[in-house]
C-alpha positions in Angstrom: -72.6 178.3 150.1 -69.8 176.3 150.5 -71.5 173.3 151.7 -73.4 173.8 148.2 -70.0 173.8 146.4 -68.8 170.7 147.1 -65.8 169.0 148.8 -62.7 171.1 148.6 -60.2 169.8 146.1 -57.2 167.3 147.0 -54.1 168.9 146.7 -52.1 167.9 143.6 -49.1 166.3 145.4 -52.0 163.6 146.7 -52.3 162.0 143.5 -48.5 162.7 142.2 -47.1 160.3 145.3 -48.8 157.0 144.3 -47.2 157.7 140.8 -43.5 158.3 141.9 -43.5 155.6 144.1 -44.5 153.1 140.9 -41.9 155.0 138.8 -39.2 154.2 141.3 -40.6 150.7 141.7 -40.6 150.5 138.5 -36.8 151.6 138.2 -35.5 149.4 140.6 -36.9 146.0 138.8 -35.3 147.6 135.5 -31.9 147.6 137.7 -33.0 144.0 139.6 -33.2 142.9 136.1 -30.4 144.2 134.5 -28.2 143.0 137.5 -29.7 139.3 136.6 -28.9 139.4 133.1 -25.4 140.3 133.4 -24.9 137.9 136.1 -26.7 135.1 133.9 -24.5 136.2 131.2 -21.2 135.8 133.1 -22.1 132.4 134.5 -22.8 131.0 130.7 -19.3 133.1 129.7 -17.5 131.5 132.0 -19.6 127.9 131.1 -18.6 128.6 127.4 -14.9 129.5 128.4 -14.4 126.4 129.9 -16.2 123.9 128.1 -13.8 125.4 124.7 -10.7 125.6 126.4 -11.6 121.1 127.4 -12.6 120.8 123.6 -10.0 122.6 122.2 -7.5 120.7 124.5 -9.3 117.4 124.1 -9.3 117.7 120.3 -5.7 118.9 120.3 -4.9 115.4 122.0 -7.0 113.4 119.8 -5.2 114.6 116.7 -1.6 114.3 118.1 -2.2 110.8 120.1 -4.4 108.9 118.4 -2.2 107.4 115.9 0.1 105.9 118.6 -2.8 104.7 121.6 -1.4 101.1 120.1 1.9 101.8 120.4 1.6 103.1 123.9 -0.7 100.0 125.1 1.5 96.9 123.4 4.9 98.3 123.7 7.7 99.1 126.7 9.4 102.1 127.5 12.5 102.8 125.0 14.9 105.0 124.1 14.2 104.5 120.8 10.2 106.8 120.0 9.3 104.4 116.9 9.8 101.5 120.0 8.6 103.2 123.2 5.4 102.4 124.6 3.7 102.8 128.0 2.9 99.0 128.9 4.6 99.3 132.2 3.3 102.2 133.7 -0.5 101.1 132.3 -0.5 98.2 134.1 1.0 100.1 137.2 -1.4 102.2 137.4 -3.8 99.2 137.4 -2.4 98.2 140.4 -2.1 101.0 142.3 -5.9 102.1 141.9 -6.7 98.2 142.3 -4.7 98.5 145.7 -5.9 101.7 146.8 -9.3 100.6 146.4 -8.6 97.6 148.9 -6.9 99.8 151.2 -9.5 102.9 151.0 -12.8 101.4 150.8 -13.0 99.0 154.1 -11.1 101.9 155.8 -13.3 104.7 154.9 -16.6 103.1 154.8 -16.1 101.9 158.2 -14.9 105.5 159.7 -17.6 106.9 158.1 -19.9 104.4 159.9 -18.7 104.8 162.8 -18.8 109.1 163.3 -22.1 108.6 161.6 -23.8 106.0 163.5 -22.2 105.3 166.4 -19.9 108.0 167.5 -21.0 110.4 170.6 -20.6 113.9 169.0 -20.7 115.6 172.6 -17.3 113.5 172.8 -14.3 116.0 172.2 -12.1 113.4 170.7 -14.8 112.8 168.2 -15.3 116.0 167.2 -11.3 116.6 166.9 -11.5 113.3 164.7 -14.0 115.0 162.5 -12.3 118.2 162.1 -9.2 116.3 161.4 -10.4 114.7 158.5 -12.0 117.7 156.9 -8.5 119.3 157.2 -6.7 116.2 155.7 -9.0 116.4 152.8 -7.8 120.3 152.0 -3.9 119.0 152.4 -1.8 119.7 148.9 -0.9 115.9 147.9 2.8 117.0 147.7 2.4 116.5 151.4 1.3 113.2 151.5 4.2 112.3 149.4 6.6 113.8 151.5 4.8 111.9 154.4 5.0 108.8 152.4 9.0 109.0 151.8 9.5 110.1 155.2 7.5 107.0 157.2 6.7 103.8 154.7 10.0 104.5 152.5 13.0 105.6 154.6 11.3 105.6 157.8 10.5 102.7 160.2 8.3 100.9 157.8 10.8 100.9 155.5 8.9 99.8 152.3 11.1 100.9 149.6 10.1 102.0 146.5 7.7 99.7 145.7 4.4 99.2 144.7 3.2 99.0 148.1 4.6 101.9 149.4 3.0 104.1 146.1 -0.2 102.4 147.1 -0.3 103.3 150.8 0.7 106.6 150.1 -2.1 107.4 147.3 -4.7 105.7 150.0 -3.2 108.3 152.4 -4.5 111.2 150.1 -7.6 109.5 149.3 -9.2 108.3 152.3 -10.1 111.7 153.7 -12.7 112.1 150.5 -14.2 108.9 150.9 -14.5 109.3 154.7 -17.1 112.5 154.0 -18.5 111.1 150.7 -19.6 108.3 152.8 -20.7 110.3 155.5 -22.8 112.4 153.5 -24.3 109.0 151.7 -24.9 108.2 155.4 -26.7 110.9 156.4 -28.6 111.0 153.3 -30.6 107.9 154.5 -33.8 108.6 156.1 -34.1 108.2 160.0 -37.5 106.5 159.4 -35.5 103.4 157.9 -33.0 103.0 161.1 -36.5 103.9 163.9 -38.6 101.1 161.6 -35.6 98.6 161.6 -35.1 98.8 165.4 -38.9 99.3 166.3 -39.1 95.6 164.6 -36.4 94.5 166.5 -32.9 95.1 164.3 -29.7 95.7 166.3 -28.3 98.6 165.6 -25.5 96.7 163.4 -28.3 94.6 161.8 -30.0 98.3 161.1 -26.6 99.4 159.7 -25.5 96.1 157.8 -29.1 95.7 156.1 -30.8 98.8 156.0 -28.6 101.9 155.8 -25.6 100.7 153.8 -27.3 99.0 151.5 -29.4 102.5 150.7 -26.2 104.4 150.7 -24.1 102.1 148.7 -24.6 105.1 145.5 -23.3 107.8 147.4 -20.4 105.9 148.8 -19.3 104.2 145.2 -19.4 107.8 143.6 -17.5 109.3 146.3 -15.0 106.4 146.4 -14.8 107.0 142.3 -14.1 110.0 142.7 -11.2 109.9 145.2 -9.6 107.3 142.8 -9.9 109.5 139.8 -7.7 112.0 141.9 -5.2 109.1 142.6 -5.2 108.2 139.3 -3.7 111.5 137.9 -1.4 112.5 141.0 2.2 112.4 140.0 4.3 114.7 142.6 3.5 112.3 145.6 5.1 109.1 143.2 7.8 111.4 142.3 9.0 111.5 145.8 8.5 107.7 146.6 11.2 107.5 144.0 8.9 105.6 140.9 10.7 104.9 137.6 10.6 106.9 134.6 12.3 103.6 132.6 10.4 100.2 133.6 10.4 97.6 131.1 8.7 94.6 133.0 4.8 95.0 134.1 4.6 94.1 138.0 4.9 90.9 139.5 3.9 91.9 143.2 3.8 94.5 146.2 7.2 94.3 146.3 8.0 95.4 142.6 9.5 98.0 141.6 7.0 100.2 139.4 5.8 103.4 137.2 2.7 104.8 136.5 1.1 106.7 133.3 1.3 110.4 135.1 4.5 109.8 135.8 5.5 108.3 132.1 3.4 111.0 130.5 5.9 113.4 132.5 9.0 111.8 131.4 8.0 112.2 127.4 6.7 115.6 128.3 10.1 116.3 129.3 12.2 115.1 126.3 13.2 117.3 123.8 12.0 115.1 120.3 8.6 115.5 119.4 8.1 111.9 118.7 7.9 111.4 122.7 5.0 114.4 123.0 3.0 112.4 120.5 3.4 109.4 122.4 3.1 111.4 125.1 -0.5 112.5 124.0 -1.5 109.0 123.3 -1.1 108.0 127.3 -3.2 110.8 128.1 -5.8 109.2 125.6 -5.2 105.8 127.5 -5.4 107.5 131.0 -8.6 109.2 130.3 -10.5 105.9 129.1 -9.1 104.4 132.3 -10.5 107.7 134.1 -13.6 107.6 132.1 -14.3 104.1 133.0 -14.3 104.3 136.5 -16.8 107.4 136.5 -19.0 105.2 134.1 -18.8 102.0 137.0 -19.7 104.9 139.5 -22.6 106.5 137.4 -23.9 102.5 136.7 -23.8 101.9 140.5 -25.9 104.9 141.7 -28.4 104.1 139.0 -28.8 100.6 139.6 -29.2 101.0 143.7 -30.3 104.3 143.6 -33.5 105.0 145.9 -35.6 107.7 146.4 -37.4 108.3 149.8 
């Protein structure tokens, strides 16, 4: 009779088990999802905090500076705020990013070519050279100056304060960023390019000269760009060297004495009459088209010799 019946019943937990374990499921994408969103919506908080705190700042500049950008770029440094202008420290910073570049890029490049392509990595003075330059590249630039006044001002070089000496010291502080920005342009480059070059018969400097550089020339012009943008701003390591606050010739050579526009902006900052904040505000406007410039040469360069393997 109780074949007749049937199968016995399943028990109701049976069915109940598939259920909770889809409710739970179900809980934890609810939580999975919940965690995304308020993580998505932080991330664009703190996007939107930023980008208003640069256009409020930006805007705050623009009304206060833009009146007086012609002042600031024809006239000299005065006493006087209806005379003062910023001539003097615009063309000195000219100089000192012009010089910096010529110290920096030969420099850097050719480290970078070297621990990239040539160095033995086994080698334990390679590998302190590397870990050197990753810690130079963390160093507060305060450092550098007092490195700078210590060794090519009052040391054994003996440089003065002079252009020169500004110049060595800022290519000091920027050579450990283009060392890895070049690295990593390096290294970016397939292998396949260097095997072809020397399977056809390339030396390896030929493979370097014509191949690889060439192919990482991008990488190596926005990282040098962008190690000049932070020269261009630095003002503690000049203020050590000893750079004038009150120049009223433009320079004439390595050996002149000099300011720069961080440093002017510093000394109007600084004054107690608000005609030197306004003028003050119009150098920053001058120093960010210089700043803006040389991060539109660097975005013109990678898309012009930009490849993609």
């Amino acid at each position: 009779m109780s074949d007749l019946a049937g199968p016995n019943p399943a028990p109701e937990g049976l069915y109940a088990q598939p259920a909770r374990a889809a409710e739970v499921l179900g809980r934890q994408r609810l939580r999975e999802r919940a965690k995304n969103a308020l993580f998505r919506g932080l991330l664009l908080f703190s996007l939107l905090l930023g980008v208003v705190a640069l256009v409020v700042l930006l805007a705050d500049v623009l009304d206060r500076g833009l009146g007086h950008v012609w002042q600031v770029v024809t006239s000299f440094p005065s006493g006087l705020p209806a005379r003062a202008g910023a001539q003097s420290a615009i063309m000195g910073t000219i100089w000192l990013m012009a010089l910096v570049a010529l110290f920096t890029i030969p420099v850097g490049v050719g480290a970078a070519v070297y621990l990239e392509e040539y160095a033995d990595r086994s080698r334990r003075w390679n590998r302190l050279i590397e870990v050197n330059i990753q810690n130079l590249a963390a160093v507060p630039s305060i450092v550098y100056g007092i490195l700078g006044l210590g060794f090519l001002v009052r040391g054994f070089v003996g440089l003065g304060q002079t252009l020169l000496a500004g110049a060595l010291t800022l290519s000091l502080l920027v050579l450990p960023t283009v060392i890895i920005a070049s690295r990593e342009a390096l290294r970016s480059v397939p292998d396949s390019i260097r095997h072809g070059s020397l399977a056809l018969g390339a030396t390896p400097w030929q493979t370097t000269w014509r191949q690889v550089l060439p192919a990482a020339i991008p990488g190596i012009a926005t990282g040098t760009i962008l190690g000049l943008s932070r020269a261009i701003g630095e003002a503690a390591p000049l203020i050590l060297l000893g750079a004038l606050t009150f120049v009223t010739f433009n320079p004439e050579g390595l050996n002149s004495a000099f300011t720069a526009l961080p440093i002017q902006i510093f000394n109007w900052i600084s004054r107690p009459q608000d005609e030197f904040k306004l003028l003050a505000a119009g150098a920053i406007l001058v120093l960010l088209v210089i700043l803006l410039s040389m991060n539109a040469f660097a975005i013109w360069m990678r898309s012009r010799y930009q490849k993609r393997w």
